[in-house]
N, C-alpha and C positions, 0 to 999 in steps of 0.2 A: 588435331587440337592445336589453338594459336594460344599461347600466353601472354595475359600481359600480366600489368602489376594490381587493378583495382576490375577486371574484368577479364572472361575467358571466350573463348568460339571455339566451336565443334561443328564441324561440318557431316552432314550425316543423312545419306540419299538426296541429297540435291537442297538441302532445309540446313542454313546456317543458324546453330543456337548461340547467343550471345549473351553470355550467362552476367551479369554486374556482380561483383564478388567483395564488397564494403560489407560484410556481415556484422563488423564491431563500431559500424556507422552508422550499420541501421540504411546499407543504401545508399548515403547522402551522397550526391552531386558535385564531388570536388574540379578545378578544374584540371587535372591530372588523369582522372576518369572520365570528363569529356572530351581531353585531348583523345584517348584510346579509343573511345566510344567514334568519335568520327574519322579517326584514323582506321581503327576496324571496319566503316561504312564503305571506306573509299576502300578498302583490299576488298571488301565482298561483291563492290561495284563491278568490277573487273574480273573478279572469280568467274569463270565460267560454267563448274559446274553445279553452284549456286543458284537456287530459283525462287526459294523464298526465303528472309529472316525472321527466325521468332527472337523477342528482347523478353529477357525475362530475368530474373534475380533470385541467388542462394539466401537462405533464414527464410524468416517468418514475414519480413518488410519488402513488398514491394520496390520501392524509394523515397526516403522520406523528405526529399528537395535538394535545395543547397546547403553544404555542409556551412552551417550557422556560425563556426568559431572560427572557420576559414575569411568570412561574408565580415564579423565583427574585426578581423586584423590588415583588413585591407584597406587600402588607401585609394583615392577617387579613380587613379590611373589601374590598381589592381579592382575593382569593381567594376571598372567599364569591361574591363578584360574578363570576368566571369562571367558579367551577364551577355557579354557579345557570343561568347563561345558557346552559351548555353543557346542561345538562338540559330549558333550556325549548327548545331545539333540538333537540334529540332529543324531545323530548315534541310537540312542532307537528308532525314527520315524523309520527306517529302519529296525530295529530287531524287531520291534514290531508285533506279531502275526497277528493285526487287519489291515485293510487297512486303513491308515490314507489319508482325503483329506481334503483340503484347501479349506476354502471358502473365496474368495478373493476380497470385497466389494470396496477396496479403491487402496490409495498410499503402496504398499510392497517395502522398499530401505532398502541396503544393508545384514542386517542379515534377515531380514525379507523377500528380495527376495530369501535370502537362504531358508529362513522355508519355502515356498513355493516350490523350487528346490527340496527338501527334502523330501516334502511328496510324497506317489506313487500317487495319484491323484488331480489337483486343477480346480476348477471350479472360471471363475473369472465375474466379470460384464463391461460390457462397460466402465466401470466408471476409474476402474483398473488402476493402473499404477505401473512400474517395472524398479527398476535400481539398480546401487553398484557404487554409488556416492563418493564412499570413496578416488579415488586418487585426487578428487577436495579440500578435507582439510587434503591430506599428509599422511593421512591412508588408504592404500591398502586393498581392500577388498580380503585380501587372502583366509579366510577361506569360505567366499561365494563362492570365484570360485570353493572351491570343488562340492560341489552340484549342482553348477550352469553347469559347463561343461560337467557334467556326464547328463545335464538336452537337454542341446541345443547346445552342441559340441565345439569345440574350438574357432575358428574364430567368432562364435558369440558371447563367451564368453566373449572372449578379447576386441571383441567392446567395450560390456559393460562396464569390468572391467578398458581399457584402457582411454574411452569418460567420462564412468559417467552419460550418458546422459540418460534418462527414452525411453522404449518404453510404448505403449499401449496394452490394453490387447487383439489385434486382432495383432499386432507382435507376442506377446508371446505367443499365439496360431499356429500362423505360425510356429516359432521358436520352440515347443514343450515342451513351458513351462508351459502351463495350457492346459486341457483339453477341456474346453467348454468356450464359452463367451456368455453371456446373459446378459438382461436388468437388469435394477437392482431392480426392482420393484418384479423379480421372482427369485434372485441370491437365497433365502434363500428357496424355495419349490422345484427350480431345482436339488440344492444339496442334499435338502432331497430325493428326485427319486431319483439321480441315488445311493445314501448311501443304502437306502431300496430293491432295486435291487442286489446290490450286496450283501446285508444280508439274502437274499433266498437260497443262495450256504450254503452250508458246514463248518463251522467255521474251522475246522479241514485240509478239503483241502485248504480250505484260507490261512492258516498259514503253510502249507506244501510248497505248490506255491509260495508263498510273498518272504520265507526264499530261498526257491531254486532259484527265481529270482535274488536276490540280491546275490546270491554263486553266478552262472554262468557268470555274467554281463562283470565283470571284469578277466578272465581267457580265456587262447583258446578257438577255436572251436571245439578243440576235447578234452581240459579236461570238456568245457561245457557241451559238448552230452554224456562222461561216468560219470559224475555228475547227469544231467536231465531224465538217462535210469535209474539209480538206482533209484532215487527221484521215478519216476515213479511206478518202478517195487514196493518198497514199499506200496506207495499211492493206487496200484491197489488191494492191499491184506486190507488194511482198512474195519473198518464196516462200515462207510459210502459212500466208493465207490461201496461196494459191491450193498448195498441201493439202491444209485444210477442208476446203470446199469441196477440190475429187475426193479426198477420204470421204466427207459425209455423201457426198453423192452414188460412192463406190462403197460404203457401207463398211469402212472399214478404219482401223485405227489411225492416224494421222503418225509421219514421223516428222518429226520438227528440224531443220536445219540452225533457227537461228539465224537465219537471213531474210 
C-alpha cells in the first residue's frame, strides 16, 4: 500500500488499485491530486510487477471535476497551471504502458466524465451517472470534450457538452463510453475479472499494442496500416511472442519474460 494525501494504491496479484480519496470533495480534481495522480502513474510505469491499473474512488461520487473554489481563486498564471496538468493526466492515462480502467461506482461530471473517457477501459455500475455540466455555470467543458469525442463521437458529444444534462450508465454503454454495466453490489469483483484477465497477456505486448493504438487512432488508414505492419513485424521478433506461438503450437500455457 502507497500513500499519498488525496489518493491511495494497493498493489494486489499484479492489478494496481488507485483508489482517489477526496470523499469531503466529493472527488474534485485539485491540482495537488493531480500532482499524485501522475506521480502514482509514473511509479506504476516502472513497477514491474504491475500489469494492469484500475482508477477508481472512495464515497458515493465517482469525481465530480475540478475543485470549483480552487478554479474561482486562481489567477490566469494558476489556471494555466490547472488546466495543463489536468491534460498531462489524462495524457500519461494514455502513454501509460499498463491498461488503465475505471471503475465507475457513482456520479462521474465534467473532468471526471473525462477521466473516465480517458481511460482504455471503464466498468461502470447501475448506479453510474455521466455528464459535463459545465456550460450550465458558464464554464465549457472544453477539455472534457477532448476525450470525450474521441470516446462516443461527435454529435453525442455535443449533446452532452451542449445540454449538460447526465445520462445513465446503460447510455454510456450504448454510447461507448464504458465498457460493462453491472450491479453495484459486484462493480468491485467484476472489475477485478476482467483486470486479471487481461494481466495473463504479456506485459510487454500490452504496452507494444496500447502505444500502437493510441499512434494509429488518430492518422489515415494507410498511415495506420504502414504504422500497425511495422508495430507488428517488431512485436513478432520479441521473446515473448516468440513464447507465445510454441505455447499455442505446443498446447500449452505461455510463460512470459517480458522481453
Amino acid at each position: 500500500m502507497t500513500t499519498y494525501e488525496s489518493i491511495t494504491c494497493q498493489i494486489e496479484r499484479g492489478v494496481a488499485m488507485v483508489t482517489m480519496n477526496r470523499t469531503q470533495r466529493r472527488n474534485a480534481l485539485s491540482l495537488d491530486m493531480m500532482g499524485e495522480m501522475i506521480a502514482c502513474l509514473d511509479h506504476l510505469a516502472t513497477a514491474t510487477e504491475v500489469r494492469v491499473v484500475v482508477l477508481r474512488a472512495a464515497g458515493k461520487v465517482f469525481c465530480s471535476g475540478h475543485d470549483l473554489s480552487e478554479v474561482l481563486e486562481a489567477d490566469i498564471a494558476g489556471l494555466r497551471a490547472l488546466f495543463e496538468t489536468c491534460s498531462r493526466m489524462m495524457a500519461r492515462i494514455a502513454s501509460h504502458p499498463r491498461p488503465v480502467i475505471a471503475e465507475v461506482g457513482g456520479v462521474a461530471t465534467a473532468a471526471g466524465c473525462q477521466l473516465v473517457a480517458a481511460c482504455d477501459l471503464a466498468v461502470a455500475s447501475t448506479e453510474a451517472t455521466f455528464s459535463t455540466p459545465g456550460v450550465r455555470i458558464g464554464l465549457f467543458c472544453t477539455t472534457p470534450s477532448v476525450a470525450l469525442s474521441r470516446a462516443i463521437g461527435r454529435k453525442r458529444a455535443m449533446q452532452m457538452l451542449l445540454t449538460g444534462e447526465s445520462i445513465d450508465a446503460q447510455r454510456a454503454s450504448d454510447w461507448g463510453l464504458v465498457n460493462m454495466v453491472v450491479e453495484p453490489e459486484v462493480l468491485r469483483t467484476e472489475t477485478k475479472q476482467l483486470a486479471r484477465r487481461i494481466a495473463e497477456a504479456s506485459p510487454l505486448t500490452i504496452a507494444i499494442g496500447k502505444r500502437a493504438f493510441h499512434a494509429q487512432i488518430d492518422v489515415s488508414e494507410a498511415a495506420a496500416y504502414a504504422l500497425a505492419s511495422e508495430v507488428m513485424t517488431v512485436n513478432a521478433l520479441a521473446d515473448d511472442a516468440r513464447e507465445g506461438m510454441r505455447a499455442f503450437l505446443e498446447k500449452r500455457k505461455p510463460s512470459w519474460s517480458g522481453r
